[in-house]
C-alpha positions in Angstrom: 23.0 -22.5 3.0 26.4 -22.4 1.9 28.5 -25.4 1.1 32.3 -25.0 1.7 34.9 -27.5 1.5 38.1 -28.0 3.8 41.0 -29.4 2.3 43.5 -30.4 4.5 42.4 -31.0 8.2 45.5 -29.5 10.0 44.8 -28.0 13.7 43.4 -25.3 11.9 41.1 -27.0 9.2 40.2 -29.5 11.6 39.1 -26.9 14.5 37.4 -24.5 11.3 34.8 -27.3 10.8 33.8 -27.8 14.3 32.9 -24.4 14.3 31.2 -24.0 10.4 29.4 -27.3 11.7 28.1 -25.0 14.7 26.8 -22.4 12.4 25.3 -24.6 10.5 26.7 -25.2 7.0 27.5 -27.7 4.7 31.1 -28.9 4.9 33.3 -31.5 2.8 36.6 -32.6 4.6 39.4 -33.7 2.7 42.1 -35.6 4.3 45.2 -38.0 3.4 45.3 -39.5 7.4 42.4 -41.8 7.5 42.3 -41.3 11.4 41.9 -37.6 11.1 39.4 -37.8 8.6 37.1 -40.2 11.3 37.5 -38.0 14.1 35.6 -34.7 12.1 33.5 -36.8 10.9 30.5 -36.0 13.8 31.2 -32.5 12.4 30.4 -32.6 8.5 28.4 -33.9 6.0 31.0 -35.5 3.9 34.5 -37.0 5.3 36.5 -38.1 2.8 39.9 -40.0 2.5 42.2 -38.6 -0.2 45.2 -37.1 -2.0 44.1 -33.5 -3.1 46.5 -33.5 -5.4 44.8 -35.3 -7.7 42.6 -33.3 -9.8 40.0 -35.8 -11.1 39.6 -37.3 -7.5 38.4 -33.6 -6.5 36.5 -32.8 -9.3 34.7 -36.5 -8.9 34.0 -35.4 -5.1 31.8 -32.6 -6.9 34.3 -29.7 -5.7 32.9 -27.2 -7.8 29.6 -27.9 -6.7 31.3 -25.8 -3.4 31.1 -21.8 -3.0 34.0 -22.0 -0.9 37.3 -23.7 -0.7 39.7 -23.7 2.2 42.8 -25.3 2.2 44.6 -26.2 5.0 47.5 -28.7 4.0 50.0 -27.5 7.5 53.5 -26.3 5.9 53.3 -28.9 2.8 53.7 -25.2 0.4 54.3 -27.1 -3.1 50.8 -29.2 -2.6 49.0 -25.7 -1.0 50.3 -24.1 -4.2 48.7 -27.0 -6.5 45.8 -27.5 -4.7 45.5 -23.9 -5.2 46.2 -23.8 -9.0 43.3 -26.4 -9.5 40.7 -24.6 -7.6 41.5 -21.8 -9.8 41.3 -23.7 -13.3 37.8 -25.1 -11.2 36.4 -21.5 -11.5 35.7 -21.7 -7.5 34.5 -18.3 -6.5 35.9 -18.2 -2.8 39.0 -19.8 -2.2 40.6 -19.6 0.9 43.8 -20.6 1.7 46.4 -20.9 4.6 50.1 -19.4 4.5 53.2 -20.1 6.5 54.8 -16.9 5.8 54.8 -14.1 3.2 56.2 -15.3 0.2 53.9 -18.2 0.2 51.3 -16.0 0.1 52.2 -13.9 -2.5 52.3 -17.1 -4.3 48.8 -17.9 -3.5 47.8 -14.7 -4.5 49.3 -14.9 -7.8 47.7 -18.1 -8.8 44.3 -17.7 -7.6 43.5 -16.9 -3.7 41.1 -15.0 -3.0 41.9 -14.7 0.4 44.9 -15.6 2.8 45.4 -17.1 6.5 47.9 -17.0 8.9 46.1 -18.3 11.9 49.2 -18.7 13.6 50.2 -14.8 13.4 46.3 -13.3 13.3 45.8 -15.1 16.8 48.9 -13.9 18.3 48.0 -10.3 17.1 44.4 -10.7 18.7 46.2 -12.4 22.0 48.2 -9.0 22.3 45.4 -6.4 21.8 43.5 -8.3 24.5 46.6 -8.4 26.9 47.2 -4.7 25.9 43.5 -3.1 26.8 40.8 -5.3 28.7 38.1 -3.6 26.5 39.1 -5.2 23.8 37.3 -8.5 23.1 38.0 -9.2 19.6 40.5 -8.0 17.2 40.1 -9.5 13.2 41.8 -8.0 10.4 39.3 -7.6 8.0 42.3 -6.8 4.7 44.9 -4.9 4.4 45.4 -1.7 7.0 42.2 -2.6 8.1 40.4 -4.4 10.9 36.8 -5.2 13.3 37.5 -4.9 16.7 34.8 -6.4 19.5 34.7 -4.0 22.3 33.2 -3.3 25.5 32.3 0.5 26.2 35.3 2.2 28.6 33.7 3.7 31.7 34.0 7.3 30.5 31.7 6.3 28.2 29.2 5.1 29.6 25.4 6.6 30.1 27.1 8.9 27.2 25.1 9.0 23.2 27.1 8.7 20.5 26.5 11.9 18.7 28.2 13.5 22.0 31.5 11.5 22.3 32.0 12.2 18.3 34.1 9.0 18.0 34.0 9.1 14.1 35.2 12.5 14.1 38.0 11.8 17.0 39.2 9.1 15.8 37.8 8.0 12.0 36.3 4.3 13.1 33.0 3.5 12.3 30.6 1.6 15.0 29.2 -1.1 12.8 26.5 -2.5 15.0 26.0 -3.1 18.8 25.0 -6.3 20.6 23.1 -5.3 23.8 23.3 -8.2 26.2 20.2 -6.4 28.2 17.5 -7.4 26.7 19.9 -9.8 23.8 19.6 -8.0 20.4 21.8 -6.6 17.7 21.5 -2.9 16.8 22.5 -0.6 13.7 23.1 2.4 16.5 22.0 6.1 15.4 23.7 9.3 17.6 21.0 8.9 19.9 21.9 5.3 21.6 22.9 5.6 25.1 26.0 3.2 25.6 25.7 1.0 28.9 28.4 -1.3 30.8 26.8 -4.2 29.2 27.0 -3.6 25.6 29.2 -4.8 22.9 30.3 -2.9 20.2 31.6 -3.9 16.7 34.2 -1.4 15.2 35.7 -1.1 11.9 38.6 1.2 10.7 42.4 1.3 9.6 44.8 0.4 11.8 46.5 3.5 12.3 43.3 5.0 14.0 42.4 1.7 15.7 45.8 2.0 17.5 45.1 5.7 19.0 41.7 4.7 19.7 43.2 1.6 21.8 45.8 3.7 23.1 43.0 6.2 24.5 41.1 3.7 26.5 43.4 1.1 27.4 
């Protein structure tokens, strides 16, 4: 069971634990607004009021005790950029944190991220591949030029195997796994799986060949 902390309960830290509480990990909030702090409390182990700027309050909260950090302090970037710094010098493995545009996060990078946010721009880039082709479900960038898409199959696939639609060949994407609704189980596919209307399937690949593929069966 992994224990993460989320520092900073913005709309997007706050909403983050709600949903870690629902797959069932272990989560520290830390918060400045006492009245935030009280509302996620149904959500995590730990709620706690105080200034994360402050080193040797987070290191007597047991922060390195954590395999992941997030930190979620809305547009303050001097305190993201600190708090950053002393998860660092804290040797935390995973530390995840939120950017308002790019040069924050090249500044993140710099001193210590492991991994960047932009909640606001990822969901608007997921919003518009859904508007853009109804069989796309899901769109998350994975890192750089790269990204899983969730997908229903388009009707000329259907009833089709894999092997014979050559979709690794056409377009250089790899189907990662399939959820079939009917019965409910998750599959690692081979060239013989016949897709149906009902299935789900996870894709990985750049970018660039995500596009045509999208382009192709929107």
């Amino acid at each position: 069971m992994k224990n993460i902390a989320v520092i900073g309960l913005s709309s997007f830290g706050f909403y983050l634990c709600k949903s870690l509480s629902y797959l069932g990990y272990n989560i520290m909030a830390v918060e400045v607004k006492e009245e935030i702090v009280n509302q996620v409390k149904p959500f995590v182990r730990k709620a706690v009021i105080g200034d994360a700027k402050d080193k040797t309050f987070l290191m007597k909260l047991g922060i390195t005790d954590f395999d992941t950090v997030v930190i979620s302090v809305g547009s303050k970037l001097d305190v993201s950029v600190l708090i950053t710094l002393y998860m660092k010098e804290l040797n935390i493995k995973n530390i995840i944190a939120k950017a308002v545009n790019e040069d924050h996060a090249k500044i993140l990078e710099k001193i210590g991220a492991t991994h960047i946010v932009f909640p606001e721009r990822d969901l608007a880039e997921q919003m518009a591949n859904t508007i853009s082709s109804p069989n796309f479900l899901k769109y998350i960038p994975l890192t750089e030029g790269f990204s899983l898409i969730e997908v229903t199959p388009p009707k000329e696939w259907r009833g089709k195997k894999l092997k014979d639609l050559m979709l690794r060949n056409r377009y250089e994407i790899q189907i990662a796994m399939i959820r079939e609704i009917i019965p409910e189980r998750v599959v690692i596919p081979d060239g013989d799986f016949i897709l149906k209307e009902s299935d789900i399937l996870y894709i990985i690949g750049s970018d660039e060949h995500i596009r045509s593929l999208q382009k192709d069966i929107g």
